[in-house]
N, C-alpha and C positions, 0 to 999 in steps of 0.2 A: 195587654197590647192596645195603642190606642188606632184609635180607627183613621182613615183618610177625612182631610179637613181641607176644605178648597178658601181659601180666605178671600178668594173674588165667587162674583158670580161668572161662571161663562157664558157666553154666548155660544151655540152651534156652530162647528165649523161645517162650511160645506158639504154636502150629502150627507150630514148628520154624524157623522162619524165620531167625534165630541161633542156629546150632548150636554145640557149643564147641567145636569145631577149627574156625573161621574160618580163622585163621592155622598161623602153624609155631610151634609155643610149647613150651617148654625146660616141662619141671618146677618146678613153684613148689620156691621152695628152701624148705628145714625150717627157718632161722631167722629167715622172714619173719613179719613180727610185724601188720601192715598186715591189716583183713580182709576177705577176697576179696567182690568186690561183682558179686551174682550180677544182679542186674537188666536188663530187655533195653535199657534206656537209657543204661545204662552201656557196652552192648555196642555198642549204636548210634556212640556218640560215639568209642570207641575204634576203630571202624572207622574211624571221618573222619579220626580224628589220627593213626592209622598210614599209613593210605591218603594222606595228605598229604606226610608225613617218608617214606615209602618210595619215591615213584616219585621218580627222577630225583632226588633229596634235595640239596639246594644247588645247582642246577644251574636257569640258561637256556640257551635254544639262540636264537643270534641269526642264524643262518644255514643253509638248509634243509640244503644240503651236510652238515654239521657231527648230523643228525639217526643216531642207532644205525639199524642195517639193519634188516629186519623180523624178522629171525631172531632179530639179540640183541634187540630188544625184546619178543619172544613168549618168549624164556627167562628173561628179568628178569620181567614180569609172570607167569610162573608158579609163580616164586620171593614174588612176591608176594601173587599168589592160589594156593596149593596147589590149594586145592580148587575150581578149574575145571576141572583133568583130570577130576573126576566126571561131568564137562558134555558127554565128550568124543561121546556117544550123540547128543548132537544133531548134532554133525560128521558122523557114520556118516548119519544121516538126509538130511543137505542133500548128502551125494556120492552116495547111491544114488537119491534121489527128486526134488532140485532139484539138478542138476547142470548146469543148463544156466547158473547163475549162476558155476559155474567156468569155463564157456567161451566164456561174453560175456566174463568178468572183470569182471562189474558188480556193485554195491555198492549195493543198495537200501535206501536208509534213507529212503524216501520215502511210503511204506504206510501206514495206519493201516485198522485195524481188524482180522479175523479171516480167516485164509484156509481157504479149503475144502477145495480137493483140490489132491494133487501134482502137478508138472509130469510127475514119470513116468507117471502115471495117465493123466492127459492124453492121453500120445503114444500109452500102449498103447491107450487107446479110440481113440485115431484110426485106430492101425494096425489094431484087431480091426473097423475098420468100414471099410476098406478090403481086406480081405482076405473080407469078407462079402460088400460089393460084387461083384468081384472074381469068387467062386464060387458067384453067383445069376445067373438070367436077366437078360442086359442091361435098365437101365432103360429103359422107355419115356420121350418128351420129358416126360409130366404127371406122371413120376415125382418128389419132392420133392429139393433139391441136400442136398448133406453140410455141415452149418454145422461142418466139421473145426475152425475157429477159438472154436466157443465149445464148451467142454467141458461135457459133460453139462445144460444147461438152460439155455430162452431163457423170457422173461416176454412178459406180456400186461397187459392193465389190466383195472380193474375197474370196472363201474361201480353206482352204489344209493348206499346210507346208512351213512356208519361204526358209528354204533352195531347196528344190527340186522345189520351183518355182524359184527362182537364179540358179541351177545346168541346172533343163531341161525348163525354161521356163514355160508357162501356154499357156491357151486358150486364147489368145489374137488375136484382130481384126486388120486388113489393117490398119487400123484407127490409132490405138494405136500403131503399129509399127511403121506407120509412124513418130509418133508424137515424140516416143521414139529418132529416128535417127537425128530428128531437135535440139533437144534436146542437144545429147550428143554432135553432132557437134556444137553445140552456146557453147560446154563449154570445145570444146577440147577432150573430153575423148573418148577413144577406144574402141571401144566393142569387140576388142581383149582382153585389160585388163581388164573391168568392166561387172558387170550384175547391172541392174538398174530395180527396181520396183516402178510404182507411188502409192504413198502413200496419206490418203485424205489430210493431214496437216503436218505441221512439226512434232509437236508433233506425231503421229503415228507414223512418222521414226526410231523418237529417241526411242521411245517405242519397236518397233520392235530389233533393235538392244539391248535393255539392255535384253529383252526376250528372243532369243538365242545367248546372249555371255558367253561363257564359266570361269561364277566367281567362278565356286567349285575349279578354278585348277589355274585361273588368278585371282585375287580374288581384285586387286585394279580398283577405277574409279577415276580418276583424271580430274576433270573441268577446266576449266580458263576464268570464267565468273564473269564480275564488277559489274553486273544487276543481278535479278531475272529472270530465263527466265521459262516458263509454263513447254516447252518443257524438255530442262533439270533436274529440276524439277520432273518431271513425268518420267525422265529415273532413278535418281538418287531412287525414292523409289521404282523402281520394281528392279533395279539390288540391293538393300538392302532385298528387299523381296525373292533374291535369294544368297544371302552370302555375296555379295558385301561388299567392305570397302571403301566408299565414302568419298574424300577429295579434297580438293578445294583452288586453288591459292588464296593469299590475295595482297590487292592494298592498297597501303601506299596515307595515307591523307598529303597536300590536293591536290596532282597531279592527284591521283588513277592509279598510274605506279606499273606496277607487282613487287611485291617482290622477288626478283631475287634468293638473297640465299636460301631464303624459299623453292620455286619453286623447284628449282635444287636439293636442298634434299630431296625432297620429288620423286625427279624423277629419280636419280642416284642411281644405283645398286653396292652396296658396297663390293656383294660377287664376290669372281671372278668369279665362275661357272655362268654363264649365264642360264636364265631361263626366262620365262613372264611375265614381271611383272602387266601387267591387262591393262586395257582401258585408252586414253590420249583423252580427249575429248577438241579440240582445235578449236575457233571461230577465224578467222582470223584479223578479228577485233571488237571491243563491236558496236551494233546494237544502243547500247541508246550514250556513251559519245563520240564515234570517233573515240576512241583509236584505231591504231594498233598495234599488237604483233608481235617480232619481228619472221621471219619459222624458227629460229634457234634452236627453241624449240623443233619442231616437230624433227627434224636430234638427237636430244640430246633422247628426249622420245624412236626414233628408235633407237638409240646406245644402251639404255637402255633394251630391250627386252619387250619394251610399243608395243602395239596396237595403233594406231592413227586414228581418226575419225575427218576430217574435217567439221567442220559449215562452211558453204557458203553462208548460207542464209541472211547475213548482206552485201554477198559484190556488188560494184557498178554492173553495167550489164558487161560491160569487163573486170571486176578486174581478172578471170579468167585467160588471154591472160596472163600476166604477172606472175604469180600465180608458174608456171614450176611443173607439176601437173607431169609431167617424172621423176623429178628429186626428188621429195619426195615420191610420188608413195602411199599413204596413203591407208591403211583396210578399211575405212568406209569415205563417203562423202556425205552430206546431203545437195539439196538446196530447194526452194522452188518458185513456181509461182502463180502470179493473172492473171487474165482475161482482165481488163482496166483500165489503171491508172485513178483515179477520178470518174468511173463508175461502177464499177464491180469487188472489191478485194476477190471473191470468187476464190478457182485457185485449188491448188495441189501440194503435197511434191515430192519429189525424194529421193531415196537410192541408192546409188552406190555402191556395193560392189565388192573389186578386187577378182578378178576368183582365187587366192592363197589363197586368207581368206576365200573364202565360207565352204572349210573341215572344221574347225575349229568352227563354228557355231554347237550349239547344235538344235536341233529336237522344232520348237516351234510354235505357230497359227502364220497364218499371219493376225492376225485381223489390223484391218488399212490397211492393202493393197486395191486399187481399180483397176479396168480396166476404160481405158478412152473411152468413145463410142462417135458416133456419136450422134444428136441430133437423136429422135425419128421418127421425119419429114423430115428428110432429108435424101436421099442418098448420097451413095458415090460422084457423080456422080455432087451432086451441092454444095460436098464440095468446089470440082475446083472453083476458084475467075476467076472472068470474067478479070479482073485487076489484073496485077501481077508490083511490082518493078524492074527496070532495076540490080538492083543489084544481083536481083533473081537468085538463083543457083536450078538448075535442075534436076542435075547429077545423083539426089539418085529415081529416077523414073526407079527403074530395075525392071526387070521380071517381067514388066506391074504391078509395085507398083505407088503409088500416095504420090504427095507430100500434105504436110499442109502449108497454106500462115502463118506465122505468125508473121504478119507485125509487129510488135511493134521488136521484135528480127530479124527482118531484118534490119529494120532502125537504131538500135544499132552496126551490125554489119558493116552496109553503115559506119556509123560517125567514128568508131576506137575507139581506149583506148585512145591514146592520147588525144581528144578534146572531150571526156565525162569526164576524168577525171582532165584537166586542167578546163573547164568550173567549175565543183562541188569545185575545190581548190578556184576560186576566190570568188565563191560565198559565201561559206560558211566561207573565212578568212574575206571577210568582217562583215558579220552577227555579228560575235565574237568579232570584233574589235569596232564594233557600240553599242553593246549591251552593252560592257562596260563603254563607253562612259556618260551612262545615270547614272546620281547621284539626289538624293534628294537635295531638296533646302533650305538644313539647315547647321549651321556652320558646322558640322563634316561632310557633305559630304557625307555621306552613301551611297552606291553604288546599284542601284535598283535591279541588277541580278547580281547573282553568278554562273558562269560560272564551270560546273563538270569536271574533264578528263582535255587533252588539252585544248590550248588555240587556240591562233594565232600560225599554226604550219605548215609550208607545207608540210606534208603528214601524214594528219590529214582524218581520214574520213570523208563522210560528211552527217556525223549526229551529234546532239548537246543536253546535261540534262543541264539545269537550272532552277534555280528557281528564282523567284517575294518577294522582301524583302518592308515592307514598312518603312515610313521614321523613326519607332522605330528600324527598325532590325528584327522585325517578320514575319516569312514567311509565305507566301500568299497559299494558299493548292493549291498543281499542279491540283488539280480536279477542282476548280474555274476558275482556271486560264485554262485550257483547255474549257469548256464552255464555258465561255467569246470568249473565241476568234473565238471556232465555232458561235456566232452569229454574228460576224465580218468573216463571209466565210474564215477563215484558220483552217483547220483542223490537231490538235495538238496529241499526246500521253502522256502517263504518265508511268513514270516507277521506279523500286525500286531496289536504288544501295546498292551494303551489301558485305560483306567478306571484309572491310575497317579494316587496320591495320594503327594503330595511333604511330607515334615515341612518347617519354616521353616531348618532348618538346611541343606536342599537348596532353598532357593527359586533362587540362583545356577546351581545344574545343571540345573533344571528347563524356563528357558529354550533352553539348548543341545539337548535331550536332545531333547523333544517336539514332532514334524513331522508333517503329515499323511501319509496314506498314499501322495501323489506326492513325498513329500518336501519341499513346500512349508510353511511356517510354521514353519522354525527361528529362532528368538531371540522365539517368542510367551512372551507369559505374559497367558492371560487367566482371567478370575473368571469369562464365561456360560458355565454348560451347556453347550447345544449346542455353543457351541466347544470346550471341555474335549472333550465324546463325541469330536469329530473327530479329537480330536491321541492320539497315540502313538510308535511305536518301530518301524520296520517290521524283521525279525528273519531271518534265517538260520535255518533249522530242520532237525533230522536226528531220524529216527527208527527205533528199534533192532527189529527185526521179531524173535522166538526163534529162525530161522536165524540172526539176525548174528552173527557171527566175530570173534575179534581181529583177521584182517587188515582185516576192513571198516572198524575204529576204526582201524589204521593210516594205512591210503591215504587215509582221510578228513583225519588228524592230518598228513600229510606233502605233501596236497595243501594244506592252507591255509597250511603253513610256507612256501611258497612266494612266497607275499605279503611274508615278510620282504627279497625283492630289491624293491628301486624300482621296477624298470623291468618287473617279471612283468606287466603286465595288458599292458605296450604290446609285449613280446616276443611275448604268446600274440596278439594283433591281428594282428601281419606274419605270424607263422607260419601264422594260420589263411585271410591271402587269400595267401602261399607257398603253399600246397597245393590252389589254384584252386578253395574253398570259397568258396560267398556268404558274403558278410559280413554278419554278424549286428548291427545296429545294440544298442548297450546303454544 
């Protein structure tokens, strides 16, 4: 295989993010006459065409057998990405503090959102609160049990008014304040400009917000979601249930790239009088296919006299850093956290609302609002970690407040943007470029997965929808294919893309493609609305956590190759009631 070959030098694009050794690159010779074209778009594209011609270059694999082993693939992709051995601190990370994902041998690409602390953290609190036990007086029966299973904080609810707990605050603990200021600090934001309430999930956030925003007077909600999301979803029918007029960006098959003119008019204010035009509800990129959208939306929505409400909760842990959260300055921003990656995705929402938008808010419960407490068993006192990281910042222990370790968000901020998010680009360009690679072993070739969204793109999120086709061209149900590969320790998702707008030159595909989310309605083609909303793609989905590893894109790449046999779904069937397991109806 040959290696990536940049035939310029480049130049850095802004905040580093193409840096010019991408690749392995010889010397520009002295009688090159061509001139070097320094631009990050050029760098951009030169990633994809290299990244394309390097992996696997001429080359299907029509039989999983017939697949390189993990070793030579991890030595080819390093030949291909050099600069992933830079990366190699996050390896040191995931074997000293999540090591428990080397000895499940599990593969989580199933997480979204931002994790808290480490699993080593985890153990040793359990052990130093076992060992306290242990060398104190036996408890009494009324004495409180040890929640050993939830690390460091269990919630409660809240209950009043959202706005007057964003204006004056609420009854909130040490605890929770602290926990608040780690918080906003891991994500930049000021609590000059924001008030922030934890919420128990995403969905509550969004809920909250469509339940006091003011639609009798702003009356649009504008989405820009490729997936179904719970969350959204649940905002869209209470802000209906209060005057709302809900509408929603469409994505042109088979890229699924926002409809631009669409978008635009639907968002441009035609009168000249300026006035509100209602909510802009914008994900910075889709959570299930990768996509990024471009902020320029959001500056256009503000031109417009939108309201804008940042989703956050899809983005990488430093996507943040880069993000200029001063410079668009958004009404509403939602993100979201877990407890332990591969251990513990139980967590908690966030709502950010800027202290200029709070008047604006109408009078409404805060149901979904929580307080974050301490455990029941524990004091203040043994929140403090006996172990702290050198990177440890201290500063925010004023007027004898306390801080919270929470190491997973410390370790993020040790590594940087740069080499979480160079690491997730190589990883997941190769996944993409391998996946396609794999074709059935019949004359036409048939391609085993079809790739949603992007493709090989560098700056591509890094999450991926695909589906499992067999050698007819019928697809395999993302539900099966999710299973399956939880028995193979990777743990997958499933998701449902919709708001697809088809040009006349796909109207023939458009019928096959588009089924509801039981799978029922393939060969529709209709004109209503409501029916369009209904239909979509139900999807296959993985997603890259900054532990992921190249083995995790391996076993992932090598368990769907598997599908290239006929008969794999009906082999893993006997094998799994062979081994006197229930049978899992699929």
């Amino acid at each position: 295989m040959q290696s990536l070959v940049q035939n310029e030098a480049f130049q850095a694009c802004p905040q580093g993010c193409c840096p010019t050794s991408f690749f392995n690159s010889p010397l520009p010779s002295q009688n090159t006459t061509s001139k070097p074209r320094n631009s990050s778009s050029e760098c951009r594209h030169s990633f994809a065409a290299t990244t394309a011609s390097s992996i696997f270059p001429n080359t299907k694999f029509t039989n999983h057998e017939s697949l390189p082993s993990l070793q030579e693939s991890f030595s080819e992709f390093n030949k291909v990405y050099p600069k992933y051995s830079e990366t190699e601190q996050v390896d040191l990370v995931r074997a000293k503090e999540y090591y428990h994902l080397s000895f499940s041998n599990n593969s989580c690409l199933d997480y979204i959102g931002i994790g808290l602390f480490s699993y080593y953290q985890r153990q040793h609190h359990d052990t130093s609160k076992t060992q306290l036990a242990s060398s104190s007086t036996p408890q009494t029966p009324q004495s409180p049990p040890l929640y050993s299973d939830i690390p460091f904080f269990s919630i409660s609810y809240k209950t009043g008014n959202l706005k007057n707990l964003l204006l004056h605050g609420g009854q909130g603990s040490e605890f929770e304040s602290a926990m608040r200021r780690r918080l906003m600090r891991f994500h930049n934001i000021s609590e000059n400009d924001y008030s922030m309430v934890f919420t128990a999930n995403r969905t509550s956030a969004f809920k909250l917000v469509a339940d006091s925003y003011p639609f009798q007077s702003s009356k649009k909600l504008l989405t820009v979601y490729d997936y179904e999301s719970e969350a959204v979803e649940a905002m869209i029918s209470c802000s209906e249930k209060r005057g709302a007029r809900a509408m929603s960006a469409e994505f042109s098959w088979p890229r699924l790239r926002i409809q631009s003119a669409k978008l635009r008019k639907m968002i441009v204010n035609k009168r000249k009088k300026k006035k509100k035009r209602g909510l802009f509800v914008f994900p910075l990129h889709s959570r299930v296919t990768g996509a990024r959208y471009p902020y320029l939306w959001m500056s256009i929505a503000q031109e417009n006299g939108w309201h804008v409400l940042i989703d956050a909760c899809a983005l990488g842990p430093k996507d943040m850093d880069s993000f200029g959260l001063s410079l668009f300055r958004p009404d509403f921003l939602i993100c979201s956290f877990y407890k332990v990656l591969g251990e513990n995705p139980s967590g908690f929402g966030c709502l950010f609302v800027k202290k200029s938008a709070i008047s604006i808010l109408e009078s409404s419960s805060c149901a979904g609002v929580i307080t974050v407490v301490p455990e029941d068993s524990v004091t203040v006192e043994e929140q403090r970690p006996v172990e702290r990281l050198q990177n440890e910042n201290e500063q925010d222990s004023e007027n004898g407040s306390f801080n919270i370790e929470c190491r997973c968000l410390d370790q993020v901020d040790s590594l940087g943007l740069i080499l979480v998010t160079n690491r997730a680009r190589y990883l997941i360009n190769w996944l993409v470029n391998s996946m396609l690679k794999l074709k059935h072993p019949n004359a036409e070739g048939v391609p085993l997965v079809k790739i949603y969204g992007p493709k090989i793109k560098f700056d591509r999120g890094p999450a991926l929808a695909f589906n499992v086709f067999d050698w007819k061209g019928e697809k395999v149900e993302p539900v099966l294919v999710q299973k399956l590969a939880d028995r193979s320790n990777i743990s997958l998702s499933y998701g449902f893309l919709h708001h697809i707008w088809f040009a006349d030159k796909y109207a023939a595909e458009k019928g096959r493609v588009l089924q509801t989310k039981e799978g029922r309605g393939q060969g529709m083609n209709t004109n209503k609305k409501k029916d369009r909303d209904n239909l979509g793609v139900t999807v296959v989905t993985a997603a890259l956590s900054f532990l992921a590893n190249f083995e995790d894109m391996y076993k992932l790449w090598a368990f769907v190759a598997r599908f290239l046999d006929a008969d794999f779904v009906e082999k893993e069937r006997w094998r799994y009631t062979a081994l006197n397991q229930k049978t899992v109806e699929v």
